[in-house]
N, C-alpha and C positions, 0 to 999 in steps of 0.2 A: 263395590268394585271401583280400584282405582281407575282412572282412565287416561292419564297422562306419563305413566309408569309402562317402557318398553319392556320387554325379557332380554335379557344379556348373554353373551355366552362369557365365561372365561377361560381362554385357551392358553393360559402363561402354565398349566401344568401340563399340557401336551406339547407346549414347547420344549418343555423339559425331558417330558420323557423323551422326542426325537433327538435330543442331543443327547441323553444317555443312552440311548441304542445306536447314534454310530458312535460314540467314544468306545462302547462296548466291541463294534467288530470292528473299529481302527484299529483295537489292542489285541484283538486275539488271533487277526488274520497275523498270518508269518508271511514273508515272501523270501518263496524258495527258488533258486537258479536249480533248475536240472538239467543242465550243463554239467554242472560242479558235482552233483550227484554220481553221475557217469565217471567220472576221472577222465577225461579225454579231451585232449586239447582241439579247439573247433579254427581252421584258418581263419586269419584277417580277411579285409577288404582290400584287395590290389586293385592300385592302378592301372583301369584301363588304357593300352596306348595305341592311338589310332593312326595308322599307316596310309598315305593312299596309295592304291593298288597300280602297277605299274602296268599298262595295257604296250601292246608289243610293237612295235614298229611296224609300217605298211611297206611292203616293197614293190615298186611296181615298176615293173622293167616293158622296156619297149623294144620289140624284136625288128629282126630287116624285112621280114615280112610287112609290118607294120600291124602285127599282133599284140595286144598290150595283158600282161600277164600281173593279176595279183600275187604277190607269193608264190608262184609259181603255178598260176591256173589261170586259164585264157579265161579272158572276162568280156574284149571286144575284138574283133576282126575281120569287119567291116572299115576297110579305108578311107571311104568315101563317107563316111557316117564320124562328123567332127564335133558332134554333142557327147559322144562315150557314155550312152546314157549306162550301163551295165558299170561302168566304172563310176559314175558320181551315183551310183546310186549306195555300192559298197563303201564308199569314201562319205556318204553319206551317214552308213551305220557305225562304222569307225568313228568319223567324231564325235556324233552323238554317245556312241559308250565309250569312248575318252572323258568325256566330258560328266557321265556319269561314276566313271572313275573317281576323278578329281587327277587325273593327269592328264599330261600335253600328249597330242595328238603329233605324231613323228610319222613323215612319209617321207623315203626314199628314192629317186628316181635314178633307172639305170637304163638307158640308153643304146641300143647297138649302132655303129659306125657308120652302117648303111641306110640305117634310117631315117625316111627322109622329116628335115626339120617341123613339117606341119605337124608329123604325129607328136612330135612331144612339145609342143605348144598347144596341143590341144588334150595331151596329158596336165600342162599345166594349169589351163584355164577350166579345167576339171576341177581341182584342185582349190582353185584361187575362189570357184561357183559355191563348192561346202565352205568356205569359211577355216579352210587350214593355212596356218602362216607357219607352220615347223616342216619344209620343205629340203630335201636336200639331196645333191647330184652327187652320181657315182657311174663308172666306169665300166 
């Protein structure tokens, strides 16, 4: 017995045959579009176009009572009460989903004649507390 003499493998013929078995199914697979099969034309890829969503103007009018009306819904009136917590609290939700819009926040102020000047300085500083700078007087 020799004893300096390892066992060997020789594997240069199974390297062969793995590359005749895939040449074998590189060549016999087909690729088929069954799409084309159908006859039936499939839409493109459109361009999506993103808009941002235009959130609606706040109107807040201030009456001679010294009522302060969202849109047309009593929100504070209490006269003697110059925080309007009921109003900055809506003018609060308003910018925040303005802002999740991605559009500007637009509030309106409208005024009646007899109203005396604290109430709509204290509509203002309502206003000025959320963080709105798109403010504007009306009649």
């Amino acid at each position: 017995m020799s004893e300096g003499v390892e066992p060997t493998l020789d594997i240069s013929s199974l390297i062969d045959v793995a590359f005749l078995l895939l040449i074998y199914f590189i060549v016999t697979t087909t690729l088929t579009k069954s799409e084309a099969d159908l006859g039936m034309v499939l839409p493109g890829v459109a361009a999506e176009q993103t808009t941002n969503v235009k959130v609606d103007q706040m109107v807040i009018r201030v009456a001679a009572d010294q009522g302060v009306f969202v849109n047309d819904e009593l929100v504070d009136s209490d006269p003697n009460d110059h925080t309007l917590p009921n109003l900055t609290d809506r003018l609060d939700r308003y910018s925040a989903s303005a802002k999740i819009a991605g559009s500007e926040a637009m509030v309106i102020v409208e005024c009646a004649d007899e109203s005396p000047q604290q109430r709509f300085v204290d509509v203002l500083n309502a206003c000025a507390k959320t963080g709105l700078k798109n403010v504007s007087l009306t009649q």
